[in-house]
One Martini backbone bead per residue (centre of mass of N, CA, C, O) as a GRO file, in nm:
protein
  367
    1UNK     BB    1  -7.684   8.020  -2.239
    2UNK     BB    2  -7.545   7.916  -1.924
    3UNK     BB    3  -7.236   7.909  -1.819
    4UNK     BB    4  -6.976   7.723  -1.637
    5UNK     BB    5  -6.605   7.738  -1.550
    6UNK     BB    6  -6.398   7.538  -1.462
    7UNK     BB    7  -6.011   7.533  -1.499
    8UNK     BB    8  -5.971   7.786  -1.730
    9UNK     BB    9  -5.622   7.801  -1.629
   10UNK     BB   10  -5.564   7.524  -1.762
   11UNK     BB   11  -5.515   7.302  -2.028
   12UNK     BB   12  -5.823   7.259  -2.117
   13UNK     BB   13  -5.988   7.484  -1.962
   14UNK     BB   14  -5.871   7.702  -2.215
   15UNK     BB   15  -5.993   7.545  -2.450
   16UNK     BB   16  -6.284   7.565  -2.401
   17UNK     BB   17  -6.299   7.875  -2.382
   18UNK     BB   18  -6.248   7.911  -2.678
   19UNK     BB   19  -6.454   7.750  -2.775
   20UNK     BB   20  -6.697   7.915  -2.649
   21UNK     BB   21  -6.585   8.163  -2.805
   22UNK     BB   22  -6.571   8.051  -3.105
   23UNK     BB   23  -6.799   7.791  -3.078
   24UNK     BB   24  -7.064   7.803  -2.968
   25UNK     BB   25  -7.341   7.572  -2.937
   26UNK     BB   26  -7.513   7.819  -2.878
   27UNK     BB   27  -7.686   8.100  -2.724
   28UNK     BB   28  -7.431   8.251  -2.555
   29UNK     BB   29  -7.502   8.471  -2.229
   30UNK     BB   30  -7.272   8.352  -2.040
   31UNK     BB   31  -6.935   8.289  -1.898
   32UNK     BB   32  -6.863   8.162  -1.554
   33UNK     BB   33  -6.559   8.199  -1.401
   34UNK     BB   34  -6.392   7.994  -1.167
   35UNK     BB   35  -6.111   8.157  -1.022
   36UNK     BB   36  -5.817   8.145  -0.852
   37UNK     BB   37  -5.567   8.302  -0.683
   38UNK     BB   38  -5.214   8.402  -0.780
   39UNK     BB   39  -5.053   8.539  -0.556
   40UNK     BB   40  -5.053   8.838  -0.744
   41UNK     BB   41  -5.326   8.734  -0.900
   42UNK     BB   42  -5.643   8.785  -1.017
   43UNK     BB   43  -5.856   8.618  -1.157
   44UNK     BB   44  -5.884   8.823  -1.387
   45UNK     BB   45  -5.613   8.826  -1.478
   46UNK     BB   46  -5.550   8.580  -1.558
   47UNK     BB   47  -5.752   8.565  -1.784
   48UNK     BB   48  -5.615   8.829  -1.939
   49UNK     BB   49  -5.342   8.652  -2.000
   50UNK     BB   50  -5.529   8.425  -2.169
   51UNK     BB   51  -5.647   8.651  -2.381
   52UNK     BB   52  -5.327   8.822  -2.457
   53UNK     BB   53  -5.194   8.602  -2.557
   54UNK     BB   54  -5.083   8.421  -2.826
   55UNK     BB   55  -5.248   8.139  -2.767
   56UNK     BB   56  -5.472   8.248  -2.964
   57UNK     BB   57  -5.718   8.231  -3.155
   58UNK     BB   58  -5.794   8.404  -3.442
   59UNK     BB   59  -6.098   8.437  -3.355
   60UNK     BB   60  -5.992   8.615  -3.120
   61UNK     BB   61  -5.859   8.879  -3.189
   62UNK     BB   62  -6.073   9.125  -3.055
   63UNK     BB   63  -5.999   9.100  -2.833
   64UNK     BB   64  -6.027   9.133  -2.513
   65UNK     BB   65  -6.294   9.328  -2.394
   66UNK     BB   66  -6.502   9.170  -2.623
   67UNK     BB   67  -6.431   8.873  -2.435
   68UNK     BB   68  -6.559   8.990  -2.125
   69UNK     BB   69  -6.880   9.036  -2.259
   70UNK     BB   70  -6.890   8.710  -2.223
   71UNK     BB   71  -6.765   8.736  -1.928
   72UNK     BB   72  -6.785   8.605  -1.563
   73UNK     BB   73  -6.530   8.652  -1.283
   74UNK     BB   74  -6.501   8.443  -1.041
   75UNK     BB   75  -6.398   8.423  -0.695
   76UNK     BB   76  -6.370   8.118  -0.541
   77UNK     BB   77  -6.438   8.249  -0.238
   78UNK     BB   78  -6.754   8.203  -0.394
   79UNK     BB   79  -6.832   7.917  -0.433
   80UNK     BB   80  -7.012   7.853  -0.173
   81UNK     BB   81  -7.203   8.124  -0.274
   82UNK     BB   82  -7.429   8.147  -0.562
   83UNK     BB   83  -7.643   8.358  -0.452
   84UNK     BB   84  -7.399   8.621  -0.521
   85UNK     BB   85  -7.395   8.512  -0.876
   86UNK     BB   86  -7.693   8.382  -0.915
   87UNK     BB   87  -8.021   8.347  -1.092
   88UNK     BB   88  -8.276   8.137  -1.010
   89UNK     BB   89  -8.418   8.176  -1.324
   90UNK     BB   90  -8.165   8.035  -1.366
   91UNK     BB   91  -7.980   7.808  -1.555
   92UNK     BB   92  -7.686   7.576  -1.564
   93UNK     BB   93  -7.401   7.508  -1.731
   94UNK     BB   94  -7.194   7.266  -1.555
   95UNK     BB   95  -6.830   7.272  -1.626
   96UNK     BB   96  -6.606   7.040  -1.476
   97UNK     BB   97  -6.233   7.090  -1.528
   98UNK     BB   98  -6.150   7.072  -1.256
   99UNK     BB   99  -5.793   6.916  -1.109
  100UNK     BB  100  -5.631   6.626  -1.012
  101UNK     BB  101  -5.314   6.526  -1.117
  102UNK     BB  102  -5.217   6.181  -0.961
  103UNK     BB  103  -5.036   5.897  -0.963
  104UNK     BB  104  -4.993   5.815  -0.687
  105UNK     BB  105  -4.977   5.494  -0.487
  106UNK     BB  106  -4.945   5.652  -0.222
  107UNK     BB  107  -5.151   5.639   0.117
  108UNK     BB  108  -5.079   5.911   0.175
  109UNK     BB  109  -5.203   6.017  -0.129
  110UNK     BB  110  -5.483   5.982  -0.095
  111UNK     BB  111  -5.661   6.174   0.075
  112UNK     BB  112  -5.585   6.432  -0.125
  113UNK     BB  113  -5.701   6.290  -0.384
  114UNK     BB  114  -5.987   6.298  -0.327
  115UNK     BB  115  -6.070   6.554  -0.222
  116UNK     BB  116  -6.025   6.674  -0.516
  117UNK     BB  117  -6.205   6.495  -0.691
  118UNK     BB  118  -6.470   6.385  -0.537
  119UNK     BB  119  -6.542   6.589  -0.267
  120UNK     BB  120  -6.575   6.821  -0.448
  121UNK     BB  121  -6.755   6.744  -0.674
  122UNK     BB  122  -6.975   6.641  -0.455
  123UNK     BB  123  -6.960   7.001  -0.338
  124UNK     BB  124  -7.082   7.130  -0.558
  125UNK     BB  125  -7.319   6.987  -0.670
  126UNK     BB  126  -7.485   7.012  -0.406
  127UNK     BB  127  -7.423   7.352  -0.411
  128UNK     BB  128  -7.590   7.369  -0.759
  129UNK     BB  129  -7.853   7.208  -0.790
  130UNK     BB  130  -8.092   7.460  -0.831
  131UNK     BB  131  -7.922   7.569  -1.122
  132UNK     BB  132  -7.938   7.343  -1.298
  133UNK     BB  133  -7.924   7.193  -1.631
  134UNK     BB  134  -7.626   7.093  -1.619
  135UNK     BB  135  -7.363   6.818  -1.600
  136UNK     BB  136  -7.001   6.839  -1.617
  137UNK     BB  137  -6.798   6.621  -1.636
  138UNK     BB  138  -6.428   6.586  -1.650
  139UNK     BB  139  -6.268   6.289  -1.663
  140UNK     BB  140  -6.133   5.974  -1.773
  141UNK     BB  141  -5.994   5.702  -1.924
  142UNK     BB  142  -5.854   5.563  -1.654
  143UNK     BB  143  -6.101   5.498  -1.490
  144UNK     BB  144  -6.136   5.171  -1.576
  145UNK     BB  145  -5.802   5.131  -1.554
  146UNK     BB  146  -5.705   4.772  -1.594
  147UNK     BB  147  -5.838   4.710  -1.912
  148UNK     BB  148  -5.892   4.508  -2.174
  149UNK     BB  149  -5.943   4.533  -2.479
  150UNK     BB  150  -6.260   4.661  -2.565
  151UNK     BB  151  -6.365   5.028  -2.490
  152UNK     BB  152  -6.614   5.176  -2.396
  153UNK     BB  153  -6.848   5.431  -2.256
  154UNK     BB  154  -6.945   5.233  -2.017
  155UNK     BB  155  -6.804   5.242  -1.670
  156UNK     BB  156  -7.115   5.076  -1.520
  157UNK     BB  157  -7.090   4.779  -1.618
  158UNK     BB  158  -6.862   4.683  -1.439
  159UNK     BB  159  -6.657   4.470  -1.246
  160UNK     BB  160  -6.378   4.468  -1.097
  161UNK     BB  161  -6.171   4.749  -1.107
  162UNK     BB  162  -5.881   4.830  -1.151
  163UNK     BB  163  -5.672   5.071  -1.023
  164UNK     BB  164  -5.347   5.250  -1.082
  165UNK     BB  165  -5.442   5.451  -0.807
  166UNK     BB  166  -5.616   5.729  -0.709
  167UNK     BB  167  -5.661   5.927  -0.962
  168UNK     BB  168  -5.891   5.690  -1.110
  169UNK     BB  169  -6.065   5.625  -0.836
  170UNK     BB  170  -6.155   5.889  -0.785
  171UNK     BB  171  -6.297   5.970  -1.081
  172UNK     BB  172  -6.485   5.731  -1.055
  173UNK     BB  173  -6.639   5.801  -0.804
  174UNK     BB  174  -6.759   6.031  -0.876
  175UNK     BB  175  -6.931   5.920  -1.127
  176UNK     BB  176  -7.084   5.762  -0.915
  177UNK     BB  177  -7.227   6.014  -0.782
  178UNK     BB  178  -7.364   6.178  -1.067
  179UNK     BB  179  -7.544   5.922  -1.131
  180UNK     BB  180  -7.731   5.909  -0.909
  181UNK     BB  181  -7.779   6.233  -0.830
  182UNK     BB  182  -7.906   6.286  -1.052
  183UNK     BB  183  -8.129   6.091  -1.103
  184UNK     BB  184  -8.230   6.213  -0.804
  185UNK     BB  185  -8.263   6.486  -0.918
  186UNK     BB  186  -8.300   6.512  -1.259
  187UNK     BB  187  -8.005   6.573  -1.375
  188UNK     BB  188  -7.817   6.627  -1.598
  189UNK     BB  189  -7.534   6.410  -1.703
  190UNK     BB  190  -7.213   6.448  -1.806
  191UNK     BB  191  -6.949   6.243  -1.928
  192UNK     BB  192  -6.608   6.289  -1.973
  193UNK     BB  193  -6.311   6.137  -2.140
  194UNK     BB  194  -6.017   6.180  -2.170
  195UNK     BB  195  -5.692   6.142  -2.242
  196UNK     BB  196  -5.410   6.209  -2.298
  197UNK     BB  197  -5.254   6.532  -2.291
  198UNK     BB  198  -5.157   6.694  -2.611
  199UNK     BB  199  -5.083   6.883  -2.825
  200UNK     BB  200  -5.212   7.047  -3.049
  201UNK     BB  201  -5.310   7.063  -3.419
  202UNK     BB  202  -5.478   7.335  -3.503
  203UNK     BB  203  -5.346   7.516  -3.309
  204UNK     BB  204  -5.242   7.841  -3.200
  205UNK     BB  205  -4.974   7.693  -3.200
  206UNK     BB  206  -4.871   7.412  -3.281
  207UNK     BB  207  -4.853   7.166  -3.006
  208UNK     BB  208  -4.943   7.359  -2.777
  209UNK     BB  209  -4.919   7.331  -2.404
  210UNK     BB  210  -4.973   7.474  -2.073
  211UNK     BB  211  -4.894   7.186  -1.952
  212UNK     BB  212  -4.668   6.937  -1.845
  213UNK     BB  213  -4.743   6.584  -1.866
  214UNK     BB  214  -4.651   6.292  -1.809
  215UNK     BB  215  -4.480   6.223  -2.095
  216UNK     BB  216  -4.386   6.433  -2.096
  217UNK     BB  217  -4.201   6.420  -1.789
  218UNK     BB  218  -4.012   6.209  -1.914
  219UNK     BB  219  -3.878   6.372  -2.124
  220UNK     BB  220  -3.783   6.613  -1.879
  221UNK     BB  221  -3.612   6.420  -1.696
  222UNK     BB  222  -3.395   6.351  -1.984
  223UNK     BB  223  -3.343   6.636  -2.045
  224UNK     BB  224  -3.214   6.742  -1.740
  225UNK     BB  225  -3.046   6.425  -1.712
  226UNK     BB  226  -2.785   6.417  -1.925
  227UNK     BB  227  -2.606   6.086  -1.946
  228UNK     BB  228  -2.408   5.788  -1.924
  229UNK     BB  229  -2.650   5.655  -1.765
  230UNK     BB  230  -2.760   5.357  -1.746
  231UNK     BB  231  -3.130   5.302  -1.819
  232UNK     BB  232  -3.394   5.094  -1.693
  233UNK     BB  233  -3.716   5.029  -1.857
  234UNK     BB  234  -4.051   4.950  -1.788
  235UNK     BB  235  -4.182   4.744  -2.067
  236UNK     BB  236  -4.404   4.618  -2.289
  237UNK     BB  237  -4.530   4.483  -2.555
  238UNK     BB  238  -4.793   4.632  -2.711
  239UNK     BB  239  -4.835   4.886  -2.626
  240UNK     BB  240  -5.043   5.194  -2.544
  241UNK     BB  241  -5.036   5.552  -2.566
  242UNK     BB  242  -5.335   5.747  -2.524
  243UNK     BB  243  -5.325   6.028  -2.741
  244UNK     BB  244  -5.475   6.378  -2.737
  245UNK     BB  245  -5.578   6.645  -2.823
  246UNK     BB  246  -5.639   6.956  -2.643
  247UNK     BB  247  -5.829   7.079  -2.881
  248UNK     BB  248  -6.025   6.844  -2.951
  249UNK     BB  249  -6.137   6.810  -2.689
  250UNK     BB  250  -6.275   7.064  -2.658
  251UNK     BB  251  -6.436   7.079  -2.885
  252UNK     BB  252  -6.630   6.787  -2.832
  253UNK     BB  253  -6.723   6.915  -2.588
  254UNK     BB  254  -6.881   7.161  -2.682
  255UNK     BB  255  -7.061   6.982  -2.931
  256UNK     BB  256  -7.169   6.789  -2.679
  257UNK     BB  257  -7.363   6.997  -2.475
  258UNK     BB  258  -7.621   6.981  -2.676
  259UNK     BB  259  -7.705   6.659  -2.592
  260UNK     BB  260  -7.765   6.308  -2.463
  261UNK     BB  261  -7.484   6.235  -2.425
  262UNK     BB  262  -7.359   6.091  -2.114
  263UNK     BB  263  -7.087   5.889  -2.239
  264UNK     BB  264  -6.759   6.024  -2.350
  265UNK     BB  265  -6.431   5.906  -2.514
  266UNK     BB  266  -6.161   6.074  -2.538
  267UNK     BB  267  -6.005   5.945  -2.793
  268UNK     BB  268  -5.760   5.743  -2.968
  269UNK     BB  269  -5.776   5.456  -3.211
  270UNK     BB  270  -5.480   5.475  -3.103
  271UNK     BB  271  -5.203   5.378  -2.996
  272UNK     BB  272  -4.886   5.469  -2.885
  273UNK     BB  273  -4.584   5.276  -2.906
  274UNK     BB  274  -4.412   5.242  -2.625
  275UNK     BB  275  -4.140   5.186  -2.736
  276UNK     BB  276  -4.115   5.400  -3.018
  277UNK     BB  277  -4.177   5.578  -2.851
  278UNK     BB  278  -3.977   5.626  -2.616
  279UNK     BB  279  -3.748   5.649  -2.873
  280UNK     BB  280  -3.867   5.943  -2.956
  281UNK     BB  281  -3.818   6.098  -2.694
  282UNK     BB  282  -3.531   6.045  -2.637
  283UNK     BB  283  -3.400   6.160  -2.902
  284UNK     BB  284  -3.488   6.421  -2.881
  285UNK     BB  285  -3.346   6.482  -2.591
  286UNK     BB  286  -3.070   6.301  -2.609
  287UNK     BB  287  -3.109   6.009  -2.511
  288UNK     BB  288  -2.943   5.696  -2.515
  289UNK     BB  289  -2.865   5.532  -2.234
  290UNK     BB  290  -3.116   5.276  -2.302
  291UNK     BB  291  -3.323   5.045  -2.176
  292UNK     BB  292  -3.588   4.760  -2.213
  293UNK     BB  293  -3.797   4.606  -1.987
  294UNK     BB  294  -3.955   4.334  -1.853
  295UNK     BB  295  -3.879   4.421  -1.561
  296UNK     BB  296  -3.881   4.482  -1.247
  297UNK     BB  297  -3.743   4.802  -1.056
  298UNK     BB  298  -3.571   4.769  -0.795
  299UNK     BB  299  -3.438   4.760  -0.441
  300UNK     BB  300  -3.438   4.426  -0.495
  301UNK     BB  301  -3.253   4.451  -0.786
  302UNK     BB  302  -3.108   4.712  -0.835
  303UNK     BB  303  -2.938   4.953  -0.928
  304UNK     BB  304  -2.675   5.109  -1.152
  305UNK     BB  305  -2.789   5.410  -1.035
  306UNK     BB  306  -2.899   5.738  -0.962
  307UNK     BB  307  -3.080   5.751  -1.194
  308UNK     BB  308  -3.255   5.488  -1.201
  309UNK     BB  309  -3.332   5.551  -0.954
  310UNK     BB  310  -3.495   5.766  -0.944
  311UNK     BB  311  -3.660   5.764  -1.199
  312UNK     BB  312  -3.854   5.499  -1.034
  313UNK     BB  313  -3.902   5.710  -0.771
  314UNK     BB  314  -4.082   5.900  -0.967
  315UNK     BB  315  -4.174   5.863  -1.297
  316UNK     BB  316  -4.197   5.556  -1.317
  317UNK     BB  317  -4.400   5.504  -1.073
  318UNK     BB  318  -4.645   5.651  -1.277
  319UNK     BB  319  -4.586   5.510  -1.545
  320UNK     BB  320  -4.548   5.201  -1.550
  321UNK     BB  321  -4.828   5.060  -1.503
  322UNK     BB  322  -4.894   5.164  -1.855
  323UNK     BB  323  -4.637   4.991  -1.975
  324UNK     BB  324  -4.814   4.711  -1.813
  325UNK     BB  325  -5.063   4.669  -1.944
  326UNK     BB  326  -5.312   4.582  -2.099
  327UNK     BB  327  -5.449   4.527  -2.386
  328UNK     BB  328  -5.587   4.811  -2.524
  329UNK     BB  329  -5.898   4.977  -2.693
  330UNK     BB  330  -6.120   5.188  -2.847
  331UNK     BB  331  -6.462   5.313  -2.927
  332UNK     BB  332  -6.491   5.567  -3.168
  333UNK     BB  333  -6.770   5.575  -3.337
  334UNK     BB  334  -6.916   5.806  -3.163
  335UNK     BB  335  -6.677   6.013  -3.184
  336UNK     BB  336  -6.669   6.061  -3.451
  337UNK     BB  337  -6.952   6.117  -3.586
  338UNK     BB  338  -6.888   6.423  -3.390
  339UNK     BB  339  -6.534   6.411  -3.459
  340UNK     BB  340  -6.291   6.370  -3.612
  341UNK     BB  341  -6.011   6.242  -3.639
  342UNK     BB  342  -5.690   6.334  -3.685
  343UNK     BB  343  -5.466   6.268  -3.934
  344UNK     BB  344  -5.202   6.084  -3.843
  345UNK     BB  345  -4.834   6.034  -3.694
  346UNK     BB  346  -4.807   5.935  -3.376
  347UNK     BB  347  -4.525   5.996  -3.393
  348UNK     BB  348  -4.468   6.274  -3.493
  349UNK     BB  349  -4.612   6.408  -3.321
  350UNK     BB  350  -4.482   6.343  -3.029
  351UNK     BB  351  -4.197   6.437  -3.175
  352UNK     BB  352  -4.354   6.763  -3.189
  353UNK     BB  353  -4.400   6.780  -2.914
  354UNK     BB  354  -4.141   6.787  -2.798
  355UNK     BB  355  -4.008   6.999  -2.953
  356UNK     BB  356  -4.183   7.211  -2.847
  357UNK     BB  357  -4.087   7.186  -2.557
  358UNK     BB  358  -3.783   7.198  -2.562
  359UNK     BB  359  -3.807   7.510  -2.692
  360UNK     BB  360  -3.954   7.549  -2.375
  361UNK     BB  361  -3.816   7.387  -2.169
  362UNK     BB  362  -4.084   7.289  -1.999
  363UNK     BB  363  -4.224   7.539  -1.959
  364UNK     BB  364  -4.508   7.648  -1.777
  365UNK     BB  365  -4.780   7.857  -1.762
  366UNK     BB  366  -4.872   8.148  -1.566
  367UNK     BB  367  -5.188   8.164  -1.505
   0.00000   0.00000   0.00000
């Protein structure tokens, strides 16, 4: 199997890349990595820097050099000319793990979200579909919408979807045009959709996530601002935010590479409870001066101080539609049947990841 790798100096794909040199799904005889240059740093170097890193997992203790034997870095500049390192005789499965995440429903950033989700996908797809094997797309469990309920694997039999942002609507739209032009292209398309992505739970160190997103940034925002100002949190009772380990999601996707199934939701089989969730977060971070309503605060209601203001119009406002959506769980007895969801406490868990970052300060790797 020849595998290509978009974002794996990314969150999740930095753990499928460990995935597949550590567990590879069958007999794979090169992966590579799509990367781009960072700063002044080359994409091998990236790379390097991932595999040299503490938090390689423990199975790939022997060193870069011979896990560099499985892969080659390819300079992104080279992305839309596949034929200067791709070989006719040769398919590929293609994972597309990279992203670009952005909650805002600012109507200046649509059109930089769907570029960076849709009509990227749109034209890699495009660009690669004579070498492919199969095509990986990583979605989100979020691009459902706001939807209550049971939620199955399939969201395209769905009408009059809502969805709360542009980067949700984006990434609904990638997979339907992935779907579409799979079948008339006759090539497989598998779409997988993580939700929020937490610290590991199994790899090591325990808890490690390479870049703070959601959930951290609540947390990183009154930890950074921690003072006497009371704060009010909109959002309604019974509600739950899907927290997935980002080692378990890379698992599930490398484990079902090699597959016939379409559509297949990484999520936990409940939600963390938005209230106990967010005063576990808050008390983590030294936060106290703080309370819930479920009423909306915005410049019409006023706000009770700077911190408040703030709040709202920066991390709140891309959190708060997920803390007031319909009550809805999905249906994980697929996703177990694949690798069982790990047993813990999700509150326990939330809050030793958050322990992890304030002790890491919620500085974010430079990979």
């Amino acid at each position: 199997m020849h595998i290509i790798l978009t974002g794996a100096t990314g969150t999740l794909g930095s753990q499928i890349l460990f995935q597949l040199l550590a567990n590879p799904p069958s007999e794979v005889f090169k992966i590579l990595l799509l990367v781009r240059k960072r700063n002044e740093r080359t994409p091998k170097e990236r790379i390097r820097a991932i595999l040299e890193s503490s938090f390689l997992p423990k199975e790939l203790a022997s060193g870069p050099e011979s896990l560099f034997e499985k892969i080659e870095v390819i300079d992104s500049e080279l992305l839309w000319q596949p034929s200067t390192f791709l070989e006719k005789e040769k398919k590929y499965h293609f994972i597309h793990s990279a992203g670009y995440v952005n909650l805002s429903n600012s109507e200046n950033r649509k059109e930089e979200i769907f570029n960076e989700n849709y009509l990227f996908t749109k034209r890699i797809f495009n660009t690669y579909q004579n070498y492919l094997a199969k095509f990986v797309y990583i979605g989100t469990a979020f691009s459902i919408g706001n939807k209550g309920g049971l939620i199955g694997n399939d969201y395209h039999t769905f009408d009059n979807i809502t969805h709360r942002n542009h980067y949700e609507a984006s990434k609904h739209a990638a997979e339907r045009f992935l779907i579409a032009q799979g079948q008339e292209m006759n090539i497989p398309v598998q779409i997988l959709r993580p939700s929020v992505l937490g610290g590991n739970y199994n790899g090591t160190p325990r808890f490690f996530i390479s870049k703070y997103m959601v959930f951290y940034l609540f947390a990183k925002f009154f930890y950074r601002n921690s003072s006497n100002h009371p704060v009010r949190i909109t959002a309604l009772p019974g509600r739950g935010l899907n927290i997935i380990p980002t080692d378990y999601a890379a698992a599930v996707i490398v484990k079902v590479l090699n597959t016939d199934i379409k559509q297949l939701n990484i999520v936990h089989s409940k939600g963390t409870d938005t209230y106990s969730g967010m005063a576990k977060i808050l008390k983590t971070v030294g936060f106290k001066t703080f309370s819930i309503t479920p009423n909306n605060i915005d410049h019409r209601t006023g706000y009770k101080n700077k911190l408040e203001m703030i709040y709202h119009r920066t991390i709140g406002a891309a959190l708060t539609p997920y803390l007031i959506s319909e009550q809805n769980e999905w249906d994980t007895q697929l996703l177990e049947s694949i690798l069982p969801i790990p047993d813990y406490s999700l509150e326990t868990y939330l809050t030793n990841t958050i322990k992890y970052a304030k002790a890491g300060n919620f500085e974010d790797q430079q990979w």
